[in-house]
C-alpha positions, 0 to 999 in steps of 0.5 A: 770892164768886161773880158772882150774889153780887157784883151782890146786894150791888151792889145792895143798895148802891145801894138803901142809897144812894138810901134815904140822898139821898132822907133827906138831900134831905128835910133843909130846910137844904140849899143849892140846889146840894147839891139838884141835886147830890143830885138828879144823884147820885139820877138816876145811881145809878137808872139804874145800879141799873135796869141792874143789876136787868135783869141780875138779872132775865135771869140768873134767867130763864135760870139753869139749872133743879135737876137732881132726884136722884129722878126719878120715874115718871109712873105713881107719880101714878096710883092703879090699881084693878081694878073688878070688873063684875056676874058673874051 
């Protein structure tokens, strides 16, 4: 698997886990102590999926464009035509 692959699926991971505490922090059984702790879980994987998302962001700013297999000539765009002036 490939490094681009790799942090895609971290996070993706993430984002699964967060999805989950912020469900599971909606639940009104919970103790105060599981509410800081989910809380302290939520500020943790944010800061870890912030750092990954900027090295997402800087690897797709700066990968390598696709070479292209045709390149064409910049006078196939153009459209040439002979006017003819009045002879006469």
């Amino acid at each position: 698997m490939t490094e681009p692959d790799v942090l895609s699926r971290n996070i993706r991971a993430l984002q699964e886990l967060q999805r989950a505490a912020w469900h599971h922090l909606a639940d009104p059984a919970l103790t105060t102590f599981e509410r800081r702790e989910t809380r302290n879980q939520l500020k943790h994987s944010s800061a870890e999926l912030r750092s990954y998302l900027e090295m997402m962001s800087e690897r797709m700013r700066f990968r390598p464009r696709p070479v292209e297999e045709h390149v064409a000539s910049s006078l196939d765009q153009f459209e040439f035509r002979l006017l003819a002036g009045n002879q006469g």
